[in-house]
C-alpha positions in Angstrom: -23.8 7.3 27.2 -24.7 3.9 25.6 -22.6 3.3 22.2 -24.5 1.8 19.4 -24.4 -2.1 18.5 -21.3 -2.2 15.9 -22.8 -2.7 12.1 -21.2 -6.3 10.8 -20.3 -5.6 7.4 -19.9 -8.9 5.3 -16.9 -8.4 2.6 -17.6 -10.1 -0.5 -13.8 -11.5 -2.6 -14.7 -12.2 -6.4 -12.7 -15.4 -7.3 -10.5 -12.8 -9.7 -9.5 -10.8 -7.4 -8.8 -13.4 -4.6 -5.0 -14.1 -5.8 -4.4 -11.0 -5.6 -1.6 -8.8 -7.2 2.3 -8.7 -6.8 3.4 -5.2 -6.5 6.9 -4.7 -5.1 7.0 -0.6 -5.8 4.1 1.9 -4.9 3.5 5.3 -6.2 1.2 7.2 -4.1 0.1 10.7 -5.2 -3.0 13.3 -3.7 -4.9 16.2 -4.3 -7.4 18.0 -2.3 -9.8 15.4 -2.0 -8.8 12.0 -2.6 -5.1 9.6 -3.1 -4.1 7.7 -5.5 -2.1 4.6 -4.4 -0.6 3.0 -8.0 0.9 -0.9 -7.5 3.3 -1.5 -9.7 5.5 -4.7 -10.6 9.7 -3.7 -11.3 11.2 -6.3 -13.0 15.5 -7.0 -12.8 17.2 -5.2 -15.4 13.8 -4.2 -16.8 14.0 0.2 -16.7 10.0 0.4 -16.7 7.7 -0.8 -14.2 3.8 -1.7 -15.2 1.2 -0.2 -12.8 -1.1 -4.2 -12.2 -3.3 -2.0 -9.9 -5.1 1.3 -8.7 -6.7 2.2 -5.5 -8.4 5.6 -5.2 -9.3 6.5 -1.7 -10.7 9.5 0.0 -8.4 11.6 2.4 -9.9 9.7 5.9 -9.7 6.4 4.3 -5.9 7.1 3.6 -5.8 7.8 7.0 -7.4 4.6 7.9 -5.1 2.6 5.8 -2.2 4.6 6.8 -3.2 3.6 10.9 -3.7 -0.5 10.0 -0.9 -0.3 8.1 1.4 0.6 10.3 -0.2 -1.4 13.2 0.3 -4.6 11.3 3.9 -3.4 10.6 4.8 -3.4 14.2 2.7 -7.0 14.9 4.8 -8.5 11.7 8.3 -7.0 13.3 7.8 -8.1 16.6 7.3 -11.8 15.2 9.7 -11.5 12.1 12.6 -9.1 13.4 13.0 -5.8 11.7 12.0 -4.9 8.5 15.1 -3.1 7.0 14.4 -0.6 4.2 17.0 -0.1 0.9 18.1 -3.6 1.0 17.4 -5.8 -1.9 13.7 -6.0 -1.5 13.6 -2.0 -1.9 14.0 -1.8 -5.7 12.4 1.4 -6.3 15.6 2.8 -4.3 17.9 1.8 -6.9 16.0 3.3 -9.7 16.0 7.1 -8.2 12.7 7.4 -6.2 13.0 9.0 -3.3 11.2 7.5 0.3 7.9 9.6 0.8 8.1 11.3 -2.9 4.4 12.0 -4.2 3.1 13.3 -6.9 0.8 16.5 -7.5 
């Protein structure tokens, strides 16, 4: 069976959004139907973080990020060396989140 001609999809990136946004602590939570990934900055010595962006997603394109995620993970690794989790880059650890806490 023949598989249809992949669609080309052209991504448009507004000049306000092509800086992007620093977010060094991520709170993800889900119901049913959809998740709720929350970036958030965490400033030094600062207890409370701001939330600089939202990103509501449906369960399979969780599960799409979740895949190229992780596939870029091991591509950065193999050029960069392990990542290692809790060190100094891992704020939210020192504040009392837990790895793989969500919300409900």
């Amino acid at each position: 069976m023949q598989q249809p001609p992949k669609q080309q999809i052209t991504i448009d990136l507004p000049p306000e959004a092509a800086d992007g946004v620093y977010a060094n602590l991520t709170i993800i939570a889900h119901n049913a139907s959809e998740f709720v990934v929350d970036f958030a900055r965490l400033l030094p010595g600062v207890p409370k973080a701001k939330v600089h962006a939202r990103v509501v997603l449906t369960p399979a394109a969780a599960k799409g990020l979740h895949r190229s995620l992780g596939s870029n993970l091991e591509r950065f690794e193999k050029l960069h060396g392990e990542i290692k989790a809790g060190g100094p880059q891992d704020a939210a650890g020192q504040i009392g989140f837990q790895p793989g806490q969500t919300q409900e």
